[in-house]
MARDRENKOL-219196 format. One record per residue: residue in three letters; x, y, z of N, C-alpha, C, CB in turn; chain. Coordinates in nm, 4 decimals, decimal comma, m for minus. Glycine has a CB too. Layout:
N
("ALA"; (X; Y; Z); (X; Y; Z); (X; Y; Z); (X; Y; Z); "A") ...
This chain:
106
("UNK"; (0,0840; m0,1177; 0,0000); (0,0000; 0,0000; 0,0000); (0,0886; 0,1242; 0,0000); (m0,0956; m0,0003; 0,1216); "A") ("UNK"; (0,0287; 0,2358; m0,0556); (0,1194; 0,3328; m0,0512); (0,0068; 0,4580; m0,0171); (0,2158; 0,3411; m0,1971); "A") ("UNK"; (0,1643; 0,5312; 0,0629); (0,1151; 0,6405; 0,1640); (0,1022; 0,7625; 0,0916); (0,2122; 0,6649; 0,2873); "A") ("UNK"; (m0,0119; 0,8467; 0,0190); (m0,0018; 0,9481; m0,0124); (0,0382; 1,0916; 0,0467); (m0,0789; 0,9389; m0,0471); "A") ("UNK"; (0,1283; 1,1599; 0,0837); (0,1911; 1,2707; 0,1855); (0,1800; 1,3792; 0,1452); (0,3233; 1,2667; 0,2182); "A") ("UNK"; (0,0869; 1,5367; 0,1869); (0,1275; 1,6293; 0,0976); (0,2446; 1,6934; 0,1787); (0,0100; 1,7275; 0,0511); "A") ("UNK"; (0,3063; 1,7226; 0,0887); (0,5003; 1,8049; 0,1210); (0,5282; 1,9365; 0,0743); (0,6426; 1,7226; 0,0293); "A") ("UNK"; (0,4415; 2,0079; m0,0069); (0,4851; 2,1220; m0,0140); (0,3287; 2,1805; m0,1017); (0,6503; 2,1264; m0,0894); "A") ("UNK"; (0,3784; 2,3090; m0,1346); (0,3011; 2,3741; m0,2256); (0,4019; 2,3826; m0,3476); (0,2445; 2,5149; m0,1692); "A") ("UNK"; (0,3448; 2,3717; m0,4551); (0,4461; 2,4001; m0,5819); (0,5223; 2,5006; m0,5725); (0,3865; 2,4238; m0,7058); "A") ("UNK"; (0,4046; 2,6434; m0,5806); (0,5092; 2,7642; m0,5588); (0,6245; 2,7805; m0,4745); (0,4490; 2,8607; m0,5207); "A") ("UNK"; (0,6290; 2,7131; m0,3364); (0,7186; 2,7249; m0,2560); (0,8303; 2,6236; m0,2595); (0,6620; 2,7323; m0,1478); "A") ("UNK"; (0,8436; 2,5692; m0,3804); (0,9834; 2,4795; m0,4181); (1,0484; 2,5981; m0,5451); (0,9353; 2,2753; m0,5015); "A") ("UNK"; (1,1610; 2,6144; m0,5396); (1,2527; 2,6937; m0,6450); (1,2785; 2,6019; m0,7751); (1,4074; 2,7347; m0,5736); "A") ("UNK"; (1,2388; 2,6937; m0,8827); (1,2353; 2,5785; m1,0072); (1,3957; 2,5799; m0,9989); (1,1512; 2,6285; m1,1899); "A") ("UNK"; (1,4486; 2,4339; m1,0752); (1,6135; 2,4087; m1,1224); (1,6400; 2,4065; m0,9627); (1,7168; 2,5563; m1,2372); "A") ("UNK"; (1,5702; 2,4023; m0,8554); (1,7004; 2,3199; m0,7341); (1,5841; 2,2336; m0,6538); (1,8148; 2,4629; m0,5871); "A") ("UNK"; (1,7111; 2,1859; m0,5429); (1,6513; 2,1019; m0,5350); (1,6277; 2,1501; m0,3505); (1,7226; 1,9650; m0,6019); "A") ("UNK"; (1,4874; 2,0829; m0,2634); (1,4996; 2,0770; m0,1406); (1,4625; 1,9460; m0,0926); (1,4345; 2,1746; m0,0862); "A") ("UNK"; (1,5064; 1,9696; 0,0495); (1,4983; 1,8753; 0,1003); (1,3891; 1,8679; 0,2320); (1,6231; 1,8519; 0,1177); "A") ("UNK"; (1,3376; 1,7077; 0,1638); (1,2232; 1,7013; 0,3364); (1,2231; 1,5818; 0,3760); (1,0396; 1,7360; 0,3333); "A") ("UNK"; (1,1485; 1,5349; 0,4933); (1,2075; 1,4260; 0,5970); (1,0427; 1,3991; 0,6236); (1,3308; 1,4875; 0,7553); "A") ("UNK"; (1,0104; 1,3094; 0,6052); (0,8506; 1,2179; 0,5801); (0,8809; 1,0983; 0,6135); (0,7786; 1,2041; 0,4201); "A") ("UNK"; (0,8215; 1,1234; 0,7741); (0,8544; 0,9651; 0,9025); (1,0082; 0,9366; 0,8851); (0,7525; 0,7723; 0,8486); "A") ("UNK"; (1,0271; 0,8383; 0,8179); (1,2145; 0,7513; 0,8084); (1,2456; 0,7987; 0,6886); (1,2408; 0,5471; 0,8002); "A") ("UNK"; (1,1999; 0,8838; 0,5803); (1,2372; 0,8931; 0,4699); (1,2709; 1,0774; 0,4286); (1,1237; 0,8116; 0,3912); "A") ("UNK"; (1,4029; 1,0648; 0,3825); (1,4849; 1,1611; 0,3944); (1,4791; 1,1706; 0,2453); (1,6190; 1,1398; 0,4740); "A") ("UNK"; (1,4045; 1,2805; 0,1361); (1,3772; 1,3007; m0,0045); (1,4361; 1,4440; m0,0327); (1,2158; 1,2874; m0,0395); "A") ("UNK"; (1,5000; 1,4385; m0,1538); (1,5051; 1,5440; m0,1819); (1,4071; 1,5892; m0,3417); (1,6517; 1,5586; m0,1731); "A") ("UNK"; (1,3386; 1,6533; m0,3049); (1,2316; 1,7203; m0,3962); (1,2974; 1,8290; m0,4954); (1,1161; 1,7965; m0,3010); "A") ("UNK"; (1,2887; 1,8101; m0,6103); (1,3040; 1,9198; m0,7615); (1,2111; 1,9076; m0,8455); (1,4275; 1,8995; m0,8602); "A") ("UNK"; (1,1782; 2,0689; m0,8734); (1,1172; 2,1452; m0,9298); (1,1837; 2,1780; m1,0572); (1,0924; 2,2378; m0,8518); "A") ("UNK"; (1,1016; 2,1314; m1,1493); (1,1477; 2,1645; m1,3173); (1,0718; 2,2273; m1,4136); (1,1720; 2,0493; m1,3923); "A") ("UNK"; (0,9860; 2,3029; m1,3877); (0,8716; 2,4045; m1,4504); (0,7532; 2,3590; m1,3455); (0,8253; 2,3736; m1,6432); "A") ("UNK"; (0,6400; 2,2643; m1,4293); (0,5503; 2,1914; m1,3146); (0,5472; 2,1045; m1,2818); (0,4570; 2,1820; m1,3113); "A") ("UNK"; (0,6964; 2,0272; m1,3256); (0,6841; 1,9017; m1,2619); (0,7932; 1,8676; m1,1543); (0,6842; 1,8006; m1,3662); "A") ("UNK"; (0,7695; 1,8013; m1,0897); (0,8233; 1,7195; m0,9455); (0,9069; 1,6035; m0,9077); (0,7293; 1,6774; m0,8875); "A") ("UNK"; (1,0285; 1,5971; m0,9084); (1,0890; 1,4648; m0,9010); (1,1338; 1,4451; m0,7566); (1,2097; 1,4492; m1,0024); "A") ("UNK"; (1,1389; 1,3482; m0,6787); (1,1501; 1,2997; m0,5804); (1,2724; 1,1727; m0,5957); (1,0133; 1,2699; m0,5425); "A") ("UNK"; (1,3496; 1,2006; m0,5384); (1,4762; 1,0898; m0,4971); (1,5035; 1,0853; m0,3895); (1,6018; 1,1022; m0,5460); "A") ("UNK"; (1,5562; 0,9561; m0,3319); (1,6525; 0,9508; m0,1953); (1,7613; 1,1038; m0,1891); (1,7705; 0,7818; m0,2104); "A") ("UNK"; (1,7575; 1,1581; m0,0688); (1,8526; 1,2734; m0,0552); (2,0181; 1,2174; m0,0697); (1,8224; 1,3480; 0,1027); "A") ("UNK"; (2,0167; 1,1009; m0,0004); (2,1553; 1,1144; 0,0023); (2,2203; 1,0403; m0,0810); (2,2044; 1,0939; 0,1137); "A") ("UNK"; (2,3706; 1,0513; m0,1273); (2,4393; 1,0338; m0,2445); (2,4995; 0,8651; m0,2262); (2,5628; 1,1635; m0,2596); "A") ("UNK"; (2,4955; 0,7932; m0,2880); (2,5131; 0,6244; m0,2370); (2,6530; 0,6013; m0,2500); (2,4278; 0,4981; m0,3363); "A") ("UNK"; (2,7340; 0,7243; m0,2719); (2,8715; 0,7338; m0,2825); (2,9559; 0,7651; m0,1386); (2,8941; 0,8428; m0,3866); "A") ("UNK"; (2,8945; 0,9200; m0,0747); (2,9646; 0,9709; 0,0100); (2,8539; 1,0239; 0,0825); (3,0688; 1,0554; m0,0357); "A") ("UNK"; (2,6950; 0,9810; 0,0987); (2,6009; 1,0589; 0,2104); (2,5773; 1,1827; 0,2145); (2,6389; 1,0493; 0,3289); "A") ("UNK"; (2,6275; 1,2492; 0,0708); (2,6006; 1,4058; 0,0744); (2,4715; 1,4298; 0,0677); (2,6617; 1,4856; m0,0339); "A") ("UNK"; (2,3916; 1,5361; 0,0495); (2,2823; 1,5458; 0,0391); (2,2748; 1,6160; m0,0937); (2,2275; 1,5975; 0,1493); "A") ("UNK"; (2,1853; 1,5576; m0,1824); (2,1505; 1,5706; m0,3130); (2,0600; 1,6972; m0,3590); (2,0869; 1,4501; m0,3434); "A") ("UNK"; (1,9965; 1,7154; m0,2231); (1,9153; 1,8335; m0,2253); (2,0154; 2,0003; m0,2563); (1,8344; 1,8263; m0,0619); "A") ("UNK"; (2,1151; 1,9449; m0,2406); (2,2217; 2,0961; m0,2334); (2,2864; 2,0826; m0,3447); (2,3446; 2,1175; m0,1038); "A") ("UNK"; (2,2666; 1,9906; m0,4555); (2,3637; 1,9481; m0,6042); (2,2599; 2,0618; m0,6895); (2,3552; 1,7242; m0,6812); "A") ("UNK"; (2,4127; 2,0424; m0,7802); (2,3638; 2,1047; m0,8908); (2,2350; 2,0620; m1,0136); (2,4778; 2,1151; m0,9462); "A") ("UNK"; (2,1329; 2,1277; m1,0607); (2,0754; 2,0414; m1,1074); (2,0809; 2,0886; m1,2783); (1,9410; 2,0258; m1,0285); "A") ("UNK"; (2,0657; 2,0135; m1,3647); (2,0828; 2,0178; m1,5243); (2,0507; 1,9159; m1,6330); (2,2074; 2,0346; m1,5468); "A") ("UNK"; (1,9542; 1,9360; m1,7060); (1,8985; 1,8090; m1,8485); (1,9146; 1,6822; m1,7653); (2,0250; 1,7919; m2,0276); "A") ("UNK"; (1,7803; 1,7171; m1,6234); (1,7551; 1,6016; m1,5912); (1,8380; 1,5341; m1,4880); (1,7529; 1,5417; m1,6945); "A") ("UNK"; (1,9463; 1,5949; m1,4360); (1,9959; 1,5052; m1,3498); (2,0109; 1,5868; m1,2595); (2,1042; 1,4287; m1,3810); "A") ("UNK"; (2,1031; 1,5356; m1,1261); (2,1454; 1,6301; m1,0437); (2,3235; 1,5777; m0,9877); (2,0171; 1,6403; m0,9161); "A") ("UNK"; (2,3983; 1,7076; m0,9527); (2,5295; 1,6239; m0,9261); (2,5383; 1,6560; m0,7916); (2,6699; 1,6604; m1,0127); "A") ("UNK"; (2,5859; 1,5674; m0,7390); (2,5844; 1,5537; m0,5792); (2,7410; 1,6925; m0,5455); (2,6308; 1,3249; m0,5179); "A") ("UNK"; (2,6989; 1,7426; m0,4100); (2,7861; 1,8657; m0,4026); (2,9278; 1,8177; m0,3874); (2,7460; 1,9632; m0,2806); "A") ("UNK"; (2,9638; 1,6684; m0,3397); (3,0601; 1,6600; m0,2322); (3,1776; 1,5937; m0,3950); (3,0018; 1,5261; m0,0516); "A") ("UNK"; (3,1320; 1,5021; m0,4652); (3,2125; 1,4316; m0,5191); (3,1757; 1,4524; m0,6798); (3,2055; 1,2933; m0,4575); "A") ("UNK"; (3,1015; 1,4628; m0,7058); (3,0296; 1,5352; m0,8717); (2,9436; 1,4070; m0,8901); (3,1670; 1,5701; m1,0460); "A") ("UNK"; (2,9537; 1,3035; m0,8042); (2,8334; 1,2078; m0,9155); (2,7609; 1,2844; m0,9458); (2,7377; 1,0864; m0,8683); "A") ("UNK"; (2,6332; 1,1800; m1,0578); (2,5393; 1,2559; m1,1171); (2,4444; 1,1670; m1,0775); (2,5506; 1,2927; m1,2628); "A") ("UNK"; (2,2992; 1,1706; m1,0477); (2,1950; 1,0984; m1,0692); (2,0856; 1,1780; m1,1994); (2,1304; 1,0796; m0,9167); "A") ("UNK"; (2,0182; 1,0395; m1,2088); (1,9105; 1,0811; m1,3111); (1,7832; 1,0932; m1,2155); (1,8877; 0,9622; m1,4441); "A") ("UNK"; (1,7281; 1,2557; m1,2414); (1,5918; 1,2651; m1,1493); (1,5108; 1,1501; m1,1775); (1,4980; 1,3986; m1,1774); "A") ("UNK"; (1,4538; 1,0763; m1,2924); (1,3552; 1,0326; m1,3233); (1,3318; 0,8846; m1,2868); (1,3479; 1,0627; m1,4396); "A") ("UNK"; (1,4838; 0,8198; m1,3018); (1,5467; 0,6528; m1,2668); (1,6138; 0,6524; m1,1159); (1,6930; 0,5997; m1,3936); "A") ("UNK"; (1,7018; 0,7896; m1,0539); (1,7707; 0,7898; m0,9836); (1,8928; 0,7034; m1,0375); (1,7085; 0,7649; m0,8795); "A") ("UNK"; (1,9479; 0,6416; m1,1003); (2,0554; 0,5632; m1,1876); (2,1511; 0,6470; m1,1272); (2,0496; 0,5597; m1,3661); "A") ("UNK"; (2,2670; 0,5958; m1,1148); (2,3870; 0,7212; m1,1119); (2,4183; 0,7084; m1,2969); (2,5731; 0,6695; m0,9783); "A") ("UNK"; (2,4637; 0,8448; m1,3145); (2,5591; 0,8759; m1,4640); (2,6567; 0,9203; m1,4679); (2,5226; 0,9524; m1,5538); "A") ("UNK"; (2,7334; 0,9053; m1,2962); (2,8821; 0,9382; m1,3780); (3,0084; 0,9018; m1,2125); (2,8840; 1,1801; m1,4582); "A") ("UNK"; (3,0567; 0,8727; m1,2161); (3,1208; 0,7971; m1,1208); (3,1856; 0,9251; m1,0070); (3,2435; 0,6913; m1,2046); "A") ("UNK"; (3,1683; 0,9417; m0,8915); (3,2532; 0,8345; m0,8228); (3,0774; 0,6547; m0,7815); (3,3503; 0,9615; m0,6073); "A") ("UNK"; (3,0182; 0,7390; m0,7897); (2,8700; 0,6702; m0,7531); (2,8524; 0,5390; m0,8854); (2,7144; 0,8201; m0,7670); "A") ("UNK"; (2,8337; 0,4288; m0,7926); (2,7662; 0,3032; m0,8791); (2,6277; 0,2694; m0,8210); (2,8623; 0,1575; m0,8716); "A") ("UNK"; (2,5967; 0,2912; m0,7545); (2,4285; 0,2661; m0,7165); (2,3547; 0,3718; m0,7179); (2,3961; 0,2124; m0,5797); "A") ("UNK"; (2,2120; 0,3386; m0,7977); (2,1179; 0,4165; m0,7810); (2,0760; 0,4852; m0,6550); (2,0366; 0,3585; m0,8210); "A") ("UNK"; (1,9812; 0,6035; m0,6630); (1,9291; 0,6253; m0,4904); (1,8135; 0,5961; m0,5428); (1,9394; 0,7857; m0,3876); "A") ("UNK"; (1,7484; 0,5840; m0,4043); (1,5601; 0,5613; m0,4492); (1,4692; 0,6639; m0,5161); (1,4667; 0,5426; m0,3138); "A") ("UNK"; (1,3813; 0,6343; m0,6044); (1,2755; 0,7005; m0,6219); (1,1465; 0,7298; m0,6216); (1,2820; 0,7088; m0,6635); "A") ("UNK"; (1,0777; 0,7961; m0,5209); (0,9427; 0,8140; m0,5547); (0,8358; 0,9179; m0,6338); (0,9117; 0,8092; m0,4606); "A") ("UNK"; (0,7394; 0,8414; m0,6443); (0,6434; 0,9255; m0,6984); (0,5774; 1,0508; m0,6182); (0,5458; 0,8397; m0,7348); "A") ("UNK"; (0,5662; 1,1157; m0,7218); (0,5523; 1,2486; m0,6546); (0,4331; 1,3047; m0,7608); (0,7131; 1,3490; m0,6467); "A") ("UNK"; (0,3386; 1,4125; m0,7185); (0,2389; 1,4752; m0,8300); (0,1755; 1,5711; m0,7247); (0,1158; 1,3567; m0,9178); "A") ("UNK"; (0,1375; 1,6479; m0,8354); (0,0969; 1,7898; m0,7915); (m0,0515; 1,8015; m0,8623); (0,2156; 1,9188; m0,8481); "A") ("UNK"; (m0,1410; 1,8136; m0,7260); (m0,3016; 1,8721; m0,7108); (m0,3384; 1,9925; m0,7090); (m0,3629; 1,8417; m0,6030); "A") ("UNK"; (m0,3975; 2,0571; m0,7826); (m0,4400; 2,1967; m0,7492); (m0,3139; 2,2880; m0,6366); (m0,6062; 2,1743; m0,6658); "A") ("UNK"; (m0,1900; 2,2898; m0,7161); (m0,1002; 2,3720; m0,6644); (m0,0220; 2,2840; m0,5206); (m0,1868; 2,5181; m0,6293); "A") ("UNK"; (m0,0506; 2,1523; m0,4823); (m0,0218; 2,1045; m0,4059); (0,0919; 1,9689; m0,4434); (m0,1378; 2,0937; m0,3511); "A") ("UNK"; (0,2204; 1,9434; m0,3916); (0,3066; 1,8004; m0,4072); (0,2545; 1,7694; m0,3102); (0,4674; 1,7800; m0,4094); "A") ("UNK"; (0,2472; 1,5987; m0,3996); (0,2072; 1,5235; m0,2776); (0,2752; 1,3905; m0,3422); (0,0249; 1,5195; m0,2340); "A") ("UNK"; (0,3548; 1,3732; m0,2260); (0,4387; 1,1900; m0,2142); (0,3969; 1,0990; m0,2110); (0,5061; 1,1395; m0,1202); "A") ("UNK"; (0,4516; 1,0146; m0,2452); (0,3907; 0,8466; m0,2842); (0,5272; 0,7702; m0,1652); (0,4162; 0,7812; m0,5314); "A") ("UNK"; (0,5143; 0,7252; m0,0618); (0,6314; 0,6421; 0,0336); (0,6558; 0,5346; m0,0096); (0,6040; 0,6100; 0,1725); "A") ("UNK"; (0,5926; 0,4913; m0,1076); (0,6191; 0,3461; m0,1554); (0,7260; 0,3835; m0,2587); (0,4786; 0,2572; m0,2230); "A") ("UNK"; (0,8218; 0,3181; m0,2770); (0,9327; 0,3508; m0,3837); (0,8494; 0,3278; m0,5536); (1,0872; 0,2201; m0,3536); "A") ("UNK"; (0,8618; 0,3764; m0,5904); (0,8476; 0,4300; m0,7719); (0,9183; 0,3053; m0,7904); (0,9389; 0,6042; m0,8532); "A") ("UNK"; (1,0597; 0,2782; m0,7990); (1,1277; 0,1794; m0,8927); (1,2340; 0,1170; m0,8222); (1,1835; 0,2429; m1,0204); "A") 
């Protein structure tokens, strides 16, 4: 079963970065890309940085500490020092509202 969570208002996420929020045991970092919403594990499966503070660009984001890259959409890493994906969930926006899915996406 999966837990629907609302986490923010759209307007109050900055398009092109990313933030971060903490929903029960689960530590996400949320990006904003016009109106849409990607949700990944915050931290980097390389070095525990937080992903929410990376740079973000065509879809991915690079973690601050070491440059991996993840893909918002797969979470995949694309570029080393990182070989494992982080998690991803679903995320969607209601009448100006994100709202989380706790069950992992993929």
């Amino acid at each position: 079963m999966t837990d629907r969570v609302r986490v923010s208002a759209l307007a109050d996420l900055p398009d092109g970065r990313g933030v971060r929020v903490d929903v029960g045991e689960h530590r996400v970092a949320l990006f904003r890309i016009g109106s849409d919403v990607y949700a990944i594990g915050d931290l980097c499966t390389h070095a525990e940085a937080s992903l929410a503070e990376g740079e973000v660009w065509d879809g991915s984001v690079e973690c601050p500490r070491h440059g991996a890259e993840f893909d918002l959409r797969t979470g995949a890493p694309g570029a080393l020092p990182a070989t494992r994906p982080v998690d991803v969930y679903a995320a969607d926006v209601e009448d100006g509202v994100v709202f989380l899915h706790l069950e992992e996406a993929s």
